[in-house]
C-alpha positions, 0 to 999 in steps of 0.5 A: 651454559647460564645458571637458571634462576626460578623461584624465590632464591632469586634474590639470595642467589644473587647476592652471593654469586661472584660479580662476572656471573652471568644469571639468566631468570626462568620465563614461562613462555609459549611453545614453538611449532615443533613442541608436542601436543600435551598428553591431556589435549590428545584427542580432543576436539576443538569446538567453536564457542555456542552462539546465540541467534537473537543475540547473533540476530541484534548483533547484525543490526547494531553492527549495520547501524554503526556501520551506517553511522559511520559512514554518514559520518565520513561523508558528512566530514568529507564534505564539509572538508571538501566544502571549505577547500572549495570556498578557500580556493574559489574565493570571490567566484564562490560568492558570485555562484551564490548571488546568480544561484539566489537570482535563479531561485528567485525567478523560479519562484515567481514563475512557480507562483505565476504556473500556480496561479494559472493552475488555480484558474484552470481548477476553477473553471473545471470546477465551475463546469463540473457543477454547472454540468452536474446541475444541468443533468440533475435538471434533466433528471427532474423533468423525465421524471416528472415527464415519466410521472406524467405519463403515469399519471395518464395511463392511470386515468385511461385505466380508471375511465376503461374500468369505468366504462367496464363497469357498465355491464358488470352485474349488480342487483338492478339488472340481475334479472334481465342478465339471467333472462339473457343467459337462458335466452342465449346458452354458450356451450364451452364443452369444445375441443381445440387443434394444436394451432388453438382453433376451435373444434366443432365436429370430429371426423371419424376415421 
């Protein structure tokens, strides 16, 4: 068995003990697996620490964003590795990629431009008939309208002419006489029955 230090007599321990003396120093470590539970740890329940929604809820979100940075990051690194390996081992080949990919683009260019263009006249001329169609039909409209005023116009003059004619035999201070004078010569009865079918009546039978 080793003598056990602890405390402040380390020092004082150690100069006075003899020099083949083996001293071993107290070190408060923890327990191994066999070791007991503490007698003021028995029975109690070990709880998970309170945790807090909103900051459960931005924790999500912050943590997503990172992750999302980083891996634009990588990918970004990733790529711009993999780009000068590329253009190292490739070398000329690269370059003439590039001049044949400049030369494509140049040639969809000017065709887009040409298809642009064609569009243009195409939109145009669809334009030009839309109006010229909408002017025609806006013609159109005037002269029915006009053609529909017409019409009016003459109904109402034949209405006026009838209302005219009409007022002929209206009664008036001039030939007030002369229409009593018919009246009494010519008496109407209009005390008369009618069927079902609108005729008039003079004489019932008895049943």
């Amino acid at each position: 068995m080793f003598p056990v230090l602890g405390g402040r007599s380390v020092q004082v321990t150690r100069l006075l003990a003899p020099r083949g003396a083996v001293l071993v120093a107290a070190v408060r470590g923890r327990k191994s697996r066999n070791d007991p539970v503490a007698k003021s740890k028995v029975g109690r329940v070990k709880l998970p620490p309170p945790v807090d929604p909103l900051e459960m809820v931005v924790m999500k979100e912050r943590f997503s964003e990172y992750q999302l940075i980083m891996r634009a990051l990588r990918l970004e690194f990733k790529e711009e590795m993999l780009r000068k390996k590329y253009e190292e081992e490739t070398g000329s080949r690269a370059e003439e990629r590039a001049r044949q990919e400049a030369e494509e683009h140049g040639a969809l260019m000017a065709w887009n431009n040409q298809e642009n263009l064609r569009l243009l006249n195409v939109r145009v001329m669809r334009i030009q008939k839309e109006k010229e169609e909408a002017e025609r039909k806006k013609l159109e409209a005037a002269v029915k309208q006009e053609q529909e005023h017409q019409e009016f116009v003459k109904v109402k003059e034949r209405e006026v002419l009838q209302l005219q004619e009409d007022a002929k035999n209206f009664i008036n201070l001039e030939n007030l006489d002369q229409r009593i004078e018919e009246a009494l010569d010519n008496p109407k009865n209009y005390n008369f029955a009618i069927d079902k079918e609108g005729r008039v009546v003079k004489q019932t039978v008895l049943q």
